[in-house]
C-alpha positions as MATLAB code, in Angstrom:
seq = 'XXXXXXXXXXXXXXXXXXXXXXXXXXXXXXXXXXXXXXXXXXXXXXXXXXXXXXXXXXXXXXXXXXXXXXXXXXXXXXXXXXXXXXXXXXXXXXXXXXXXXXXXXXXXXXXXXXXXXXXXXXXXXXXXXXXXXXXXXXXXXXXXXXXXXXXXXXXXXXXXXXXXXXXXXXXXXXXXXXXXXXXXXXXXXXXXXXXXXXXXXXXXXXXXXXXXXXXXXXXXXXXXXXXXXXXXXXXXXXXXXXXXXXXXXXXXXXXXXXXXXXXXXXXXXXXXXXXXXXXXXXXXXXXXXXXXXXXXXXXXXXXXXXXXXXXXXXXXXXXXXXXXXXXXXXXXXXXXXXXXXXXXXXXXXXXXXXXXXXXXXXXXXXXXXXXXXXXXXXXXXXXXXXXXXXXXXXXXXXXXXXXXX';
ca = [
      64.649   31.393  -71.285;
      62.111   33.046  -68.804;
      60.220   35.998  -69.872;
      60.059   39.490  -68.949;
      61.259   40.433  -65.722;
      62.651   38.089  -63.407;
      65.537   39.186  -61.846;
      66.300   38.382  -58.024;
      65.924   41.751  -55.956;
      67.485   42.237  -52.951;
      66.529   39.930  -50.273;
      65.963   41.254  -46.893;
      66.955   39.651  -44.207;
      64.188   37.910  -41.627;
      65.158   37.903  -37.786;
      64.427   34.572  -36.428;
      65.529   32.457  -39.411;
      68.510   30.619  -40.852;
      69.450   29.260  -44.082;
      72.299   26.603  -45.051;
      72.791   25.020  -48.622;
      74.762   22.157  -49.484;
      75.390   19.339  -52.054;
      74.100   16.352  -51.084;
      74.289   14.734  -54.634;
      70.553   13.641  -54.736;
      70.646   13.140  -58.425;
      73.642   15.374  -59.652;
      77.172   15.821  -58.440;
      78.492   19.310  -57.909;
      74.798   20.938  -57.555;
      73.307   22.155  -54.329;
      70.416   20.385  -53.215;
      69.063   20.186  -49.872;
      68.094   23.450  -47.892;
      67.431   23.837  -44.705;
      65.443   26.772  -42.594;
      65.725   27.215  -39.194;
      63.302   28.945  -37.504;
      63.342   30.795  -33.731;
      60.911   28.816  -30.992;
      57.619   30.558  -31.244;
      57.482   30.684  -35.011;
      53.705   30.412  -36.679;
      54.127   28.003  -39.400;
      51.183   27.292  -41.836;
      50.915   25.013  -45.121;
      49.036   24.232  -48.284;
      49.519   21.451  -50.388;
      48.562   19.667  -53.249;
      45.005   17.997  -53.602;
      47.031   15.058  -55.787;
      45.234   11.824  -54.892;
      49.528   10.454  -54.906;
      51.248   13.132  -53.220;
      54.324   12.311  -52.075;
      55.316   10.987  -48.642;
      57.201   14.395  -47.647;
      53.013   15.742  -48.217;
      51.808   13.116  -46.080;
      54.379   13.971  -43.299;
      54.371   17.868  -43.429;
      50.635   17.779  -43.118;
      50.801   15.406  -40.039;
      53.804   17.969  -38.498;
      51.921   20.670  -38.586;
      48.775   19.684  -36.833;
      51.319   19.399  -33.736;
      52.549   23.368  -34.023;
      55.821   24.646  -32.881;
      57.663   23.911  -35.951;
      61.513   24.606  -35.731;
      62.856   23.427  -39.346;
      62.315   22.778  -43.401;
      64.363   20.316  -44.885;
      64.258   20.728  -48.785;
      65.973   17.868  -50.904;
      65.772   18.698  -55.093;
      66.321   15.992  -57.638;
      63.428   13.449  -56.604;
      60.654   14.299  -55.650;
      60.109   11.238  -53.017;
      56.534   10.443  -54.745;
      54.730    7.308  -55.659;
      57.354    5.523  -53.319;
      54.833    3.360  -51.154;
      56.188    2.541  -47.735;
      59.920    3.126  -48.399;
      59.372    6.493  -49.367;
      57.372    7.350  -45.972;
      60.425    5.940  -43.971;
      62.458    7.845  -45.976;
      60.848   11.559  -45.403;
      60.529   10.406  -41.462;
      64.438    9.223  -41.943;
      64.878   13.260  -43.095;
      63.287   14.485  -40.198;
      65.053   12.393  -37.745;
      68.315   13.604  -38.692;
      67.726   17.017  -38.411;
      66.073   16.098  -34.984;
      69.125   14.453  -33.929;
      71.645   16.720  -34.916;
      69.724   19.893  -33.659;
      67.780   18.175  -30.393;
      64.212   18.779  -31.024;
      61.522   16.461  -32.041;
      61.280   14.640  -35.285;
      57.815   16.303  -35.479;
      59.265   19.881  -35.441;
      60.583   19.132  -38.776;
      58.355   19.757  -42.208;
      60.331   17.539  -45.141;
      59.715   19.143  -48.532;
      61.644   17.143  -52.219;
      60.938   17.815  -55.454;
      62.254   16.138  -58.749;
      61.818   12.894  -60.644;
      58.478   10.748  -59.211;
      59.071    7.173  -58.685;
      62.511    6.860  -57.537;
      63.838    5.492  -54.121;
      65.509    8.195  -52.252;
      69.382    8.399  -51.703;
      68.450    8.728  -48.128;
      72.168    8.140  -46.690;
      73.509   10.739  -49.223;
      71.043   13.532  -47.923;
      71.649   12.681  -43.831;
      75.071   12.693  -44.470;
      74.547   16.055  -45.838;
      72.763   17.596  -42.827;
      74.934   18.404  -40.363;
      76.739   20.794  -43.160;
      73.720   22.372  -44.224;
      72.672   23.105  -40.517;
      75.039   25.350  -40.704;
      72.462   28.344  -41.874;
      73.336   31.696  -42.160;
      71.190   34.998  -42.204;
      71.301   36.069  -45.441;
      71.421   32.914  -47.510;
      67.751   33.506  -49.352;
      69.681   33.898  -52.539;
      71.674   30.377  -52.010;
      68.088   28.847  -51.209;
      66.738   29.845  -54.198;
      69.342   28.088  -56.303;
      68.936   25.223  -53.946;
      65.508   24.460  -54.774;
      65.352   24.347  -58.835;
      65.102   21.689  -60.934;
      64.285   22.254  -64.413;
      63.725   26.342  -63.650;
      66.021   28.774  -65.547;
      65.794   31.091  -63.030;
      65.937   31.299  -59.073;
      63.150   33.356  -57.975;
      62.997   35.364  -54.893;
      60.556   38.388  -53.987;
      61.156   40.717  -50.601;
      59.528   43.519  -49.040;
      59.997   45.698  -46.233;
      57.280   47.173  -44.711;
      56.236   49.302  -40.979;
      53.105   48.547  -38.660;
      53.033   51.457  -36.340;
      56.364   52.587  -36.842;
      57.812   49.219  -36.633;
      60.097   47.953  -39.380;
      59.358   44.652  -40.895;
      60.420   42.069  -43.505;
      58.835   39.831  -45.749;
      60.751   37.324  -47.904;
      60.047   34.349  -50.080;
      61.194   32.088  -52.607;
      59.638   29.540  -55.097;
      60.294   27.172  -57.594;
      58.759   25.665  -60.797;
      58.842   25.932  -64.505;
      56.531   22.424  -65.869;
      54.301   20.281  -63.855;
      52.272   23.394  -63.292;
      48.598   23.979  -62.057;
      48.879   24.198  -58.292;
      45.432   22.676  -56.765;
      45.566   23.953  -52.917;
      52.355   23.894  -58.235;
      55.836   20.688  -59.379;
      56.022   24.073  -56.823;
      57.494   24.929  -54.144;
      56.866   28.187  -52.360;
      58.492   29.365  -48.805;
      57.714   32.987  -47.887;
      58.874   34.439  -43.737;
      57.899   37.421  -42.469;
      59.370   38.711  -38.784;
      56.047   40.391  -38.187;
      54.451   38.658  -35.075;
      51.127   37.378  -36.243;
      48.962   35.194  -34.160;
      48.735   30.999  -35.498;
      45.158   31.256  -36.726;
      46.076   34.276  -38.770;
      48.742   32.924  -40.250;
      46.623   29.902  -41.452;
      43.959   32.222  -42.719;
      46.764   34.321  -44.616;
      48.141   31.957  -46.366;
      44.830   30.399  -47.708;
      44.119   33.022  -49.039;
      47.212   34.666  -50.719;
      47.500   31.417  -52.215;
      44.112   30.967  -53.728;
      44.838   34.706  -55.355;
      48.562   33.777  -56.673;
      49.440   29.743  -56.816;
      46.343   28.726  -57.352;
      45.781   31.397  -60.693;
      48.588   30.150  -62.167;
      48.759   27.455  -65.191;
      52.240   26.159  -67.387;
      50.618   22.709  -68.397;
      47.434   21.927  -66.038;
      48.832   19.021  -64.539;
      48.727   19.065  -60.627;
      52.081   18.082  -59.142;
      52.536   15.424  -56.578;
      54.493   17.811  -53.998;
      52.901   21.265  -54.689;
      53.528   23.191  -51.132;
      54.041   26.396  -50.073;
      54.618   27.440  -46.564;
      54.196   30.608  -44.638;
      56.180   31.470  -41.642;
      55.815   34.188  -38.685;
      58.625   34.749  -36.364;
      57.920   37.388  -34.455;
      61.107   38.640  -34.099;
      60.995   42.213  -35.051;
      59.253   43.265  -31.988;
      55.350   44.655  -31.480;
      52.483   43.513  -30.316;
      50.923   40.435  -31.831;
      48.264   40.865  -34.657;
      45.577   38.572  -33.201;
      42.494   39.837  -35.068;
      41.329   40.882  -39.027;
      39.712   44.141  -37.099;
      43.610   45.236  -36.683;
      44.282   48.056  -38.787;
      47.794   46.593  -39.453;
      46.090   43.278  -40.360;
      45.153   44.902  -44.143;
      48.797   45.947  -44.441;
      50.326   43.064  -43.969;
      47.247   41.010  -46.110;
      48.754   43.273  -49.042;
      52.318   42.766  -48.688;
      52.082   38.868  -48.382;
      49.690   38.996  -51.482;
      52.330   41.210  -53.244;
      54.847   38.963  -52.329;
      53.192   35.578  -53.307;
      51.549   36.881  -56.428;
      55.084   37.853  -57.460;
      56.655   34.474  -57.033;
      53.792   32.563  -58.472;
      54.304   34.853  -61.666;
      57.733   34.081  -61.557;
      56.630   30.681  -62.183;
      55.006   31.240  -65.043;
      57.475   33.371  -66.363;
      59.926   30.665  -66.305;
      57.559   28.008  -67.499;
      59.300   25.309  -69.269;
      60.231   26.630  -73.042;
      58.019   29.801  -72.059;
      58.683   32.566  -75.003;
      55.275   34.899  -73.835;
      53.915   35.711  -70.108;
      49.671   35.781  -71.041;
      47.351   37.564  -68.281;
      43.807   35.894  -68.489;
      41.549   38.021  -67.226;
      37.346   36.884  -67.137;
      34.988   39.802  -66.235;
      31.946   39.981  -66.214;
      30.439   36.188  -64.409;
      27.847   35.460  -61.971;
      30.524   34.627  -59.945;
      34.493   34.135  -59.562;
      34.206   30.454  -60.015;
      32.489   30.717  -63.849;
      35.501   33.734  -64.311;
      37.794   31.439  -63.067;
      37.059   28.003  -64.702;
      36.316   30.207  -68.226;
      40.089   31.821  -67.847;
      42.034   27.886  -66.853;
      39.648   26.825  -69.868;
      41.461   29.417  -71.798;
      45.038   29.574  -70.106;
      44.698   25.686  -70.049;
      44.174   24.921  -73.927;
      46.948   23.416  -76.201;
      45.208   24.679  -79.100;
      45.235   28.287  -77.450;
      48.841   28.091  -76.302;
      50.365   27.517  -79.579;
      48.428   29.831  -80.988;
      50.119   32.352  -78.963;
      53.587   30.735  -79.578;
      53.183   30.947  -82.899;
      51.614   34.351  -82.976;
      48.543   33.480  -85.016;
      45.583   35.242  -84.051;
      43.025   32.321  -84.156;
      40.623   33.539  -81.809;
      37.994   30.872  -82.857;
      40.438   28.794  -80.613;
      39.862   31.067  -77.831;
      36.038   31.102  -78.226;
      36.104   27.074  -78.166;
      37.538   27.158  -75.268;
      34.954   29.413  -73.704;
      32.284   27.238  -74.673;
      33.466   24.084  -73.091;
      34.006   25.945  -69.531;
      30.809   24.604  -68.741;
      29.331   27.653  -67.705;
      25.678   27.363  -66.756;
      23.449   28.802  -69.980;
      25.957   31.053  -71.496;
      24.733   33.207  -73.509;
      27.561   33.633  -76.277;
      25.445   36.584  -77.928;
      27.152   38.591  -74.954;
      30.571   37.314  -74.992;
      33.252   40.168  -75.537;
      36.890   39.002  -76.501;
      40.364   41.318  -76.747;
      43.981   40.659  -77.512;
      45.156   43.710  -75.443;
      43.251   46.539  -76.867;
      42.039   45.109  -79.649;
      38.948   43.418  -80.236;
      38.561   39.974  -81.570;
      34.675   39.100  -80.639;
      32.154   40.958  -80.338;
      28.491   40.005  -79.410;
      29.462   36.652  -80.005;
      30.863   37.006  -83.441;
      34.142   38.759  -85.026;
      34.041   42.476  -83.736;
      33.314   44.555  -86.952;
      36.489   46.787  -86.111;
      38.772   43.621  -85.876;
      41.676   43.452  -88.698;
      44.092   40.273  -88.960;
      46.920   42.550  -88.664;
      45.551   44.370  -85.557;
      45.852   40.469  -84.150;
      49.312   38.841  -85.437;
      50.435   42.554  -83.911;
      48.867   41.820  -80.719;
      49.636   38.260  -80.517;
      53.439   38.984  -81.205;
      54.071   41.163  -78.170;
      55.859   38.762  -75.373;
      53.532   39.816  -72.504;
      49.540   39.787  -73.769;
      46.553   39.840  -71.659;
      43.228   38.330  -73.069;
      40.555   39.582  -71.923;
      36.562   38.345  -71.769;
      33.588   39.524  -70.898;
      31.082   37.039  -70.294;
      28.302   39.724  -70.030;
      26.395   37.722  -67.272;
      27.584   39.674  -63.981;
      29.830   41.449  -61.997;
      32.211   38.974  -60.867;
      35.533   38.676  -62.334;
      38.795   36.686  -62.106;
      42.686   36.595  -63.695;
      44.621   33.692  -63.951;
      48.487   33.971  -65.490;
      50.144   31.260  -68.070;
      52.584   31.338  -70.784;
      52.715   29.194  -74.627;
      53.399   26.154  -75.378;
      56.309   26.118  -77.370;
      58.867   23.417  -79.116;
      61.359   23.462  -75.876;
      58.111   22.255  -73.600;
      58.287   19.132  -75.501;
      61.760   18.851  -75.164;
      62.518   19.353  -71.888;
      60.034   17.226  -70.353;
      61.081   13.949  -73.293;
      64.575   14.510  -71.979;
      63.819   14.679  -68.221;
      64.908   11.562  -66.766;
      67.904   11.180  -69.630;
];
């Protein structure tokens, strides 16, 4: 059951993109699973991936796409993820591209294939060509439809939209993502897909989406394992009219830089929210460093820790836990006389040691609420740094013992 807030808002539609969804029966009968985008000629496309030293084939493919530009179409296939496959598995996500190139008459290297789902299973290749000539059949407003089309163990589809004006000019911004286990993106298993119909030069869009991601999928944490297929994509049509955004001097540049961080922030959160056997959403926040790396490898020390996350499942306030985990962050003579800790509001460490104010009840009270932020001070700088998890709970177990059944 996710946490908090995660309901689907309404999802604008993007000119210069179609959707179709359709069953392909990759792993499941009577489940959709394989999406397809179609983008307008001229589209920006950019990527990130995972840093896995065994990403899948569909990686190794989409990276190689993209370096040629003028990307028309995502196919999407949940169910397997297409990963330690050797040489099979590459003619397999080249197999995916080639059907969408044949049935839509562009070039197999227009096409970015994307799967997610068990590792170390052949493909149903046939099943999923078969499959898409129906799900070429994309329609508008199918953002919804794609978001069911991409889960696998998530609860939850998870969508986040925006509309926004540069000079008077109305635009959109859409995206969806998936993920709930397999969770510590390295650029999450994640998937991410977010299209504006701003017009936004190439190198801008590559710059963009660096960055957005380094502030939303790559501060997120379920289980700190790195997935084999972790991607997210960023698309620019261009189809809403105005003059193209070449430069970071353009005063609509900062606009859009906030919307697309909105946007992506939002759907990595949405990950964690929906982390598998989540019960609490836990804000990490590290103030206080020399600089954003120390904040950042102190909070994943933090977010990261078994012994932390059931802690927080189980509501205990052990904030010696927390402090542990601090200390093996390996941050360069730390000074743990200056270390400031808080559940929330309230105070757990101070100086170092338990903050004189600090009451056990004060804690379990803190530690019980579903959506807690902790809080650290490492007393050593200005920098700081947030990264978002959730507990680790019974169902975590569960689910991921019964995946493959």
């Amino acid at each position: 059951m996710a946490v908090g807030d995660i309901a689907m808002p309404q999802m604008h539609v993007v000119k210069g993109v179609k959707i179709g969804v359709t069953e392909a029966h990759v792993r499941y009968p009577n489940r959709r699973d394989l999406v397809i985008f179609e983008f307008v000629e001229g589209t920006n496309v950019a990527g990130v991936f995972t840093q896995n030293a065994f990403c899948a084939a569909p990686v190794h493919v989409s990276k190689k796409n993209l370096q040629t530009g003028d990307i028309r179409y995502l196919i999407i296939n949940t169910g397997n993820a297409n990963a330690g496959t050797g040489k099979t598995g590459m003619e397999n996500a080249l197999k995916m591209c080639n059907a969408i190139a044949e049935a839509s008459h562009v070039q197999p290297n227009q096409v970015l294939p994307f799967s997610t789902g068990v590792i170390g299973e052949q493909l149903p290749i046939e099943r999923i060509v078969d499959a898409v000539p129906k799900a070429l059949l994309g329609k508008e407003d199918a953002w919804g439809d794609a978001a069911k089309g991409i889960m696998t163990t998530d609860t939850t589809p998870k969508g986040a939209s925006e509309t926004f004006e540069l000079d008077g000019i109305p635009y959109v911004m859409t995206g969806i993502s998936k993920g709930a286990g397999m969770i510590r993106p390295n650029m999450a298993t994640m998937l991410s897909f977010v299209v504006t119909d701003a017009p936004i030069h190439q190198n801008l869009v590559n710059k963009l989406l660096k960055e957005s991601a380094d502030q939303s999928f790559n501060r997120i944490t379920i289980d700190g394992d790195t997935s084999t297929n972790d991607s997210c994509i960023f698309a620019a049509t261009g189809q809403a009219g105005g003059k193209t955004i070449e430069h970071e001097q353009d005063p609509r540049y900062l606009v859009l830089k906030e919307v697309l961080f909105r946007v992506m922030k939002r759907l990595a959160q949405l990950i964690v929210r929906d982390g598998e056997g989540a019960t609490k959403f836990i804000t990490v926040k590290v103030e206080g460093g020399a600089n954003t790396d120390e904040c950042c490898n102190v909070a994943y020390s933090i977010a990261q820790s078994p012994l932390v996350k059931t802690a927080l499942f189980a509501s205990d306030p052990n904030w010696g836990r927390i402090l542990c985990a601090i200390g093996y962050a390996n941050v360069e003579n730390l000074n743990v006389e200056n270390v400031q800790v808080w559940l929330d509001e309230v105070q757990i460490c101070q100086d170092g040691g338990l903050a004189s104010t600090y009451t056990e009840e004060a804690g379990v009270e803190a530690m019980s609420k579903t959506e807690i932020t902790i809080r650290v001070d490492l007393g050593r700088g200005e920098a700081t740094d947030t990264v978002y998890t959730c507990d680790l709970s019974y169902d975590y177990v569960k689910i991921n013992a019964d995946y493959r059944s």
